[in-house]
C-alpha positions as CSV (number, residue, x, y, z in Angstrom):
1,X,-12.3,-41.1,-51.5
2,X,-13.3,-37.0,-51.8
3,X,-11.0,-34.5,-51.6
4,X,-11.1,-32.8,-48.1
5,X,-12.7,-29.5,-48.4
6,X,-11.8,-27.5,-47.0
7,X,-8.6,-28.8,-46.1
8,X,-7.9,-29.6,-42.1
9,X,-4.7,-26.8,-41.8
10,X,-4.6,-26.2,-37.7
11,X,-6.6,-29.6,-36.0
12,X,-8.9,-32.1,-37.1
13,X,-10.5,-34.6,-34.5
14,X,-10.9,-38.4,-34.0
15,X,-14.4,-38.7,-35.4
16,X,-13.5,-36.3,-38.4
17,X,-10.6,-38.5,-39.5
18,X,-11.7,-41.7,-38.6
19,X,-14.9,-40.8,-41.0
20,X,-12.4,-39.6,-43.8
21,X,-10.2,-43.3,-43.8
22,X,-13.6,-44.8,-44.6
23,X,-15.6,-47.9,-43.0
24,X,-13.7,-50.0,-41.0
25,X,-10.9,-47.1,-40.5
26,X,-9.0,-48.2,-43.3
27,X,-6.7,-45.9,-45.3
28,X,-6.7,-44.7,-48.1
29,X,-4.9,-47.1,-50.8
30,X,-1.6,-45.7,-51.5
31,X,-1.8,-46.0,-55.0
32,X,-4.9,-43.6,-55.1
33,X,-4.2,-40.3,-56.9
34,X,-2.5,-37.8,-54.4
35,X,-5.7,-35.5,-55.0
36,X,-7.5,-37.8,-53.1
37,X,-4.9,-39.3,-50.3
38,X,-4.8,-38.5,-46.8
39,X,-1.9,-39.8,-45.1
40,X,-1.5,-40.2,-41.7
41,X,2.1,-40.0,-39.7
42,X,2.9,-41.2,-36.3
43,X,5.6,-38.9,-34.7
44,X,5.7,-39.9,-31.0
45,X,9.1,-39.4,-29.9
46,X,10.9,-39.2,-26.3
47,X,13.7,-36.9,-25.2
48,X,15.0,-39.9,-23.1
49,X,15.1,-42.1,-25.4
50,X,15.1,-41.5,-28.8
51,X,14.3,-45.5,-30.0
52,X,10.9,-45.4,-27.9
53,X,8.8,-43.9,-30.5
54,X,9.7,-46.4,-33.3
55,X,9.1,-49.1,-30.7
56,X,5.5,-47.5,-30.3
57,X,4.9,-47.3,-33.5
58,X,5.7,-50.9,-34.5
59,X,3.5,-52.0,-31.4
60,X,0.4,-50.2,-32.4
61,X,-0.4,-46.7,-34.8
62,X,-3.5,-45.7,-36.6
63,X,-4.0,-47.6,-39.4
64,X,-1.9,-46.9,-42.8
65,X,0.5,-44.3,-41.1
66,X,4.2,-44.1,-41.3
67,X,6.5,-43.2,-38.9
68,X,8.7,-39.8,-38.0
69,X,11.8,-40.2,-36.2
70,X,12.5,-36.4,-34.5
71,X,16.1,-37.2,-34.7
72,X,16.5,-38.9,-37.8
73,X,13.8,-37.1,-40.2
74,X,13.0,-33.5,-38.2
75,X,16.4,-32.8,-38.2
76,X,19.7,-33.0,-38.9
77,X,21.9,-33.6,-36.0
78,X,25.0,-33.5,-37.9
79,X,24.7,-29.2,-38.1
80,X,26.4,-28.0,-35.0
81,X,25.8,-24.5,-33.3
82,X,22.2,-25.0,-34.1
83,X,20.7,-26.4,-30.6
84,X,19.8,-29.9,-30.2
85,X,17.5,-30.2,-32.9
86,X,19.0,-28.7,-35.8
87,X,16.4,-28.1,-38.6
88,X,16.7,-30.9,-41.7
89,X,18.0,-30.1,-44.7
90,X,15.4,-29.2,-47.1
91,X,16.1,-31.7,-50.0
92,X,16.6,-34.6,-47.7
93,X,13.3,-33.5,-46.0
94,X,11.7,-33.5,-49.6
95,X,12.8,-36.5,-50.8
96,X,11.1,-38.0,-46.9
97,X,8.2,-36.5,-48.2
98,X,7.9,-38.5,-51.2
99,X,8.9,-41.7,-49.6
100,X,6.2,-41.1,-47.3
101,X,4.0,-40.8,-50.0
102,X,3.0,-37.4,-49.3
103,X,2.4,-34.8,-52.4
104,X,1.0,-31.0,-53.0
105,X,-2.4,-32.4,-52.4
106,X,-2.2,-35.0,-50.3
107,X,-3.7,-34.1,-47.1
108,X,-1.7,-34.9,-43.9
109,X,-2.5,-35.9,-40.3
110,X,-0.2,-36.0,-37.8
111,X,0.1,-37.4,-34.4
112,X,2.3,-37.9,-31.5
113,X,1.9,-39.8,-27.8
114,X,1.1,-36.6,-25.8
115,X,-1.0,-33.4,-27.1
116,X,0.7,-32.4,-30.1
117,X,3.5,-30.6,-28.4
118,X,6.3,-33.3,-29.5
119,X,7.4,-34.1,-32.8
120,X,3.5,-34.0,-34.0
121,X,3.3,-29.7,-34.1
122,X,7.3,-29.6,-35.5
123,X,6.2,-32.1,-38.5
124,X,3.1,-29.8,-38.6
125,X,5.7,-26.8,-38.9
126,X,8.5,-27.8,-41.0
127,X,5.5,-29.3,-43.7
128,X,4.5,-25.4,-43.6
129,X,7.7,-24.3,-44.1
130,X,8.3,-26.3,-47.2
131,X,4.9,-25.0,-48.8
132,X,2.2,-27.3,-47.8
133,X,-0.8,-26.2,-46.2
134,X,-2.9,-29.7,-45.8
135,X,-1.5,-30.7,-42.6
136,X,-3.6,-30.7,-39.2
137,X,-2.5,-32.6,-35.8
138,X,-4.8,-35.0,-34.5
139,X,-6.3,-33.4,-31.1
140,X,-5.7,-35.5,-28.6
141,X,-2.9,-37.5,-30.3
142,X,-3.0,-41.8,-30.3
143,X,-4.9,-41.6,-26.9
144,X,-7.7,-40.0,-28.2
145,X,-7.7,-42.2,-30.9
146,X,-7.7,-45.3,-28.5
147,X,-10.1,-44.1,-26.5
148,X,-13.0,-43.7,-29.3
149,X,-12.5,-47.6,-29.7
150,X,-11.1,-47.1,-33.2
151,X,-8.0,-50.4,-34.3
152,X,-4.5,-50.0,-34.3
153,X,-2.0,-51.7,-36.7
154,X,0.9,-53.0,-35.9
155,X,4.1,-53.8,-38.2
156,X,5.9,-51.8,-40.5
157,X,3.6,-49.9,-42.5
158,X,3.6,-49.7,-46.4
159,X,3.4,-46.6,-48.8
160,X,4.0,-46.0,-52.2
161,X,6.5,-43.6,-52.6
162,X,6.2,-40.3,-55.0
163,X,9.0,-38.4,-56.0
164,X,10.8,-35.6,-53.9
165,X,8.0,-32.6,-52.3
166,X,9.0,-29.9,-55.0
167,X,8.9,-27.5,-52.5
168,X,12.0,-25.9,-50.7
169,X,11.8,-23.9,-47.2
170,X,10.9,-20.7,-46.5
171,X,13.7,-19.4,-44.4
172,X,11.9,-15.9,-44.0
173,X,9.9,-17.9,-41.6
174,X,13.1,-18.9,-39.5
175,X,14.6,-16.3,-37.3
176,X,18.1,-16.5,-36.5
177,X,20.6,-15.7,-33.5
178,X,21.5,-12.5,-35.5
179,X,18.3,-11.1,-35.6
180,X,17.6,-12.1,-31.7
181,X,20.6,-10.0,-31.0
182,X,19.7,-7.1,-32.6
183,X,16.2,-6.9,-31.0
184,X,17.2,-7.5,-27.8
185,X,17.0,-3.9,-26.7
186,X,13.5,-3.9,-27.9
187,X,10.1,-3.6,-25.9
188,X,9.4,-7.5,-24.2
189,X,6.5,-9.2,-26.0
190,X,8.4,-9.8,-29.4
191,X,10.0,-12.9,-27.8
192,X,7.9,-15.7,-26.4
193,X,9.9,-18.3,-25.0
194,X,7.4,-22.0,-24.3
195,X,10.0,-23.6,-22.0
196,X,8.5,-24.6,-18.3
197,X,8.3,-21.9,-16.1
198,X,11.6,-22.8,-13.9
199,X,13.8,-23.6,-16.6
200,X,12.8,-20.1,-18.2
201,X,13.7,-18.7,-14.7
202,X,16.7,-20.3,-14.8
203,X,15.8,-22.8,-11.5
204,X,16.7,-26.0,-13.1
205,X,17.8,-27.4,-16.5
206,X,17.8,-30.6,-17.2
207,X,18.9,-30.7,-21.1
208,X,21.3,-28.1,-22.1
209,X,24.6,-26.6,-19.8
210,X,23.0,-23.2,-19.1
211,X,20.1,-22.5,-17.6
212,X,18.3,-19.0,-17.7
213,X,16.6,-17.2,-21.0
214,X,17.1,-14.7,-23.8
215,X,16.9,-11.1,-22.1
216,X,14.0,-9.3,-22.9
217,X,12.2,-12.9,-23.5
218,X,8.4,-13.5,-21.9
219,X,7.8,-16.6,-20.9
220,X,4.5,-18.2,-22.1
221,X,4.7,-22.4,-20.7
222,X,3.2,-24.5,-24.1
223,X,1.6,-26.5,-21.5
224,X,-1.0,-23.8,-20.8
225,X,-2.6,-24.0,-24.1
226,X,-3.8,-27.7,-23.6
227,X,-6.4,-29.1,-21.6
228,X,-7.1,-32.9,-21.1
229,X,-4.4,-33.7,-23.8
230,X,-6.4,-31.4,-26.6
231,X,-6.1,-28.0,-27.5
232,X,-7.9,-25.7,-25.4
233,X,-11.1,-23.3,-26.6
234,X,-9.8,-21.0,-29.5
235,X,-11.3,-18.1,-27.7
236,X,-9.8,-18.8,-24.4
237,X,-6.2,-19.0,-26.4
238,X,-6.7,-15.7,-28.1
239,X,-7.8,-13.9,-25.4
240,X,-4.3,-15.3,-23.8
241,X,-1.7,-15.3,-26.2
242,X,-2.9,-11.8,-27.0
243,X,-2.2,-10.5,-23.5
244,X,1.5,-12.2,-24.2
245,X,2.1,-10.4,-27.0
246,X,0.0,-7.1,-26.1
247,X,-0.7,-5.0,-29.5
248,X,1.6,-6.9,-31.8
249,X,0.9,-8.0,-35.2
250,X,1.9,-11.9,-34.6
251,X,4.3,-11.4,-37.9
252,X,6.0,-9.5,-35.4
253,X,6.2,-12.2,-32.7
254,X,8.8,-14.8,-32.9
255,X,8.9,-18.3,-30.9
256,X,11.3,-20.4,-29.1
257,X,11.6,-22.9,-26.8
258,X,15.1,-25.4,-25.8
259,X,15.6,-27.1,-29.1
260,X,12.6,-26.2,-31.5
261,X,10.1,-28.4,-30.8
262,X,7.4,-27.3,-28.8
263,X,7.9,-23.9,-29.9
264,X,5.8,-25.0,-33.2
265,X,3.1,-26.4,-30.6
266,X,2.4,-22.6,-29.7
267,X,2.6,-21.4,-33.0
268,X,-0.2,-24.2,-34.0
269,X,-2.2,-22.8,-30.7
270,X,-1.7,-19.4,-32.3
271,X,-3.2,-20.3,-35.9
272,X,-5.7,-22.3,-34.2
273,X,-6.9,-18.9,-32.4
274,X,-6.4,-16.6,-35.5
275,X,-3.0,-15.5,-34.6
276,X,-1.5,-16.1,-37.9
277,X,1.9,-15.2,-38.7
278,X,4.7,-15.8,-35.9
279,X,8.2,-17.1,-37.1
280,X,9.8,-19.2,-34.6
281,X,13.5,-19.2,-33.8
282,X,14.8,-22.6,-34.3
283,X,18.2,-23.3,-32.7
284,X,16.1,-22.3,-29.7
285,X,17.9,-22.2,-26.1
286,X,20.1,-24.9,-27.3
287,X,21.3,-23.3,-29.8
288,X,21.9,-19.5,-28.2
289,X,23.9,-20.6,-25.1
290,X,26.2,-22.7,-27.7
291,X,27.7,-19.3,-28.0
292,X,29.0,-18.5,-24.8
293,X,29.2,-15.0,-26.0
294,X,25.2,-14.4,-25.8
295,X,23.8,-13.0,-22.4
296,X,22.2,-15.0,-20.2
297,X,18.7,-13.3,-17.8
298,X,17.1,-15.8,-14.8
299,X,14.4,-14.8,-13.1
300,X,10.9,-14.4,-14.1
């Protein structure tokens, strides 16, 4: 199997990645060279229940791809302050890495059950923040992948394992509850919260024990930038995301969401419209009203 080149780094497509695994959709063996290894994972996850997506998984993925628990490998729930999906250590996420068969070259697809705005575009994220650059999510996610008539496997899937990612995270790319609260006085537009509309306004909340947003926050619903369970035009994203952020550099813009997870699906809608650059503020929501010392704004 060729190298892909250029490497997929935003989105790649059904047909695209069904061509790349080869006749018959198989993948690439895992013994091959990780020069030439793309390796696919399966991240579907629920909120309700976190054992639903290993279920899935074991009932039917894309050929040849292992499975990412949110809980269990996208974070670490042990940290506590940090929302309710506290980022992963980044040794224990490297050494995953490995055991997933995933190196410096391997090129990585990622997937999830909806449109990318689960576990898919925070897998996309944290492999970002640990240095790799050859991961895309699959537009459309398993359903698109169903619906192009291509197999699923079913089982436990098998990998050989390569040693730890030797790669550590970036934390300049994580903001923090420190820097929030010293640019809270600053102009809106620097914080772009992807929550639902109502729980941004405060209306309802059905996950954490405060509803409401960071003052000064603009509210920008990740649901927007999808269409049809893909990504929408590039175009049509820029032309909206940029009348979010106004006359920002995006290196300027940070992200945020209730726990960290679909934050990183704007951030990939973003980079897919040549918005490169936004940090995103993990402990999210979650993790700023764990401080009952922060201020709370409702309303739109």
């Amino acid at each position: 199997m060729k190298p892909i080149d250029p490497p997929w780094t935003t989105l790649v497509d059904v047909a695209t990645l069904a061509a790349a695994l080869g006749e018959g959709v198989r993948v690439v063996d895992a013994r091959a060279t990780a020069s030439t290894a793309v390796r696919v994972v399966d991240a579907r996850s629920s909120l309700a229940d976190p054992q639903a997506g290993s279920g899935q998984y074991l009932a039917g993925h894309v050929p040849g791809a292992v499975y990412a628990d949110l809980n269990r490998d996208l974070s670490d729930l042990t940290r506590s302050g940090h929302g309710r999906h506290p980022l992963p250590d980044s040794d224990a996420f490297a050494a995953r890495l490995g055991q997933w068969g995933i190196g410096p070259d391997t090129q990585v697809v990622v997937y999830d059950g909806s449109d990318g705005s689960m576990a898919a575009s925070r897998l996309w994220w944290l492999l970002r923040l640990i240095g790799h650059r050859k991961v895309a999510v699959l537009d459309g996610g398993i359903a698109a992948w169903q619906a192009a008539g291509h197999p699923l496997a079913t089982g436990q899937g098998e990998v050989t394992a390569l040693p730890a990612y030797p790669g550590r995270f970036d934390t300049t790319q994580i903001a923090n509850a420190d820097e929030i609260s010293a640019r809270l006085k600053h102009a809106p537009g620097w914080l772009v919260d992807a929550r639902a509309g109502e729980r941004f306004r405060g209306e309802v909340e059905p996950l954490d024990p405060v509803a409401g947003h960071v003052p000064g926050a603009v509210n920008r619903p990740f649901a927007l930038n999808v269409a049809d369970g893909r990504l929408r035009d590039a175009q049509e994203l820029r032309a909206e995301l940029q009348g979010v952020i106004g006359n920002r550099d995006p290196q300027q813009v940070v992200l945020m969401c209730g726990s960290g997870v679909t934050a990183c699906h704007l951030l990939l809608a973003m980079e897919a419209a040549g918005l490169s650059g936004a940090r995103i503020y993990a402990d999210s929501w979650s993790g700023w009203v764990s401080d009952s010392s922060r201020p709370v704004a409702t309303g739109a």
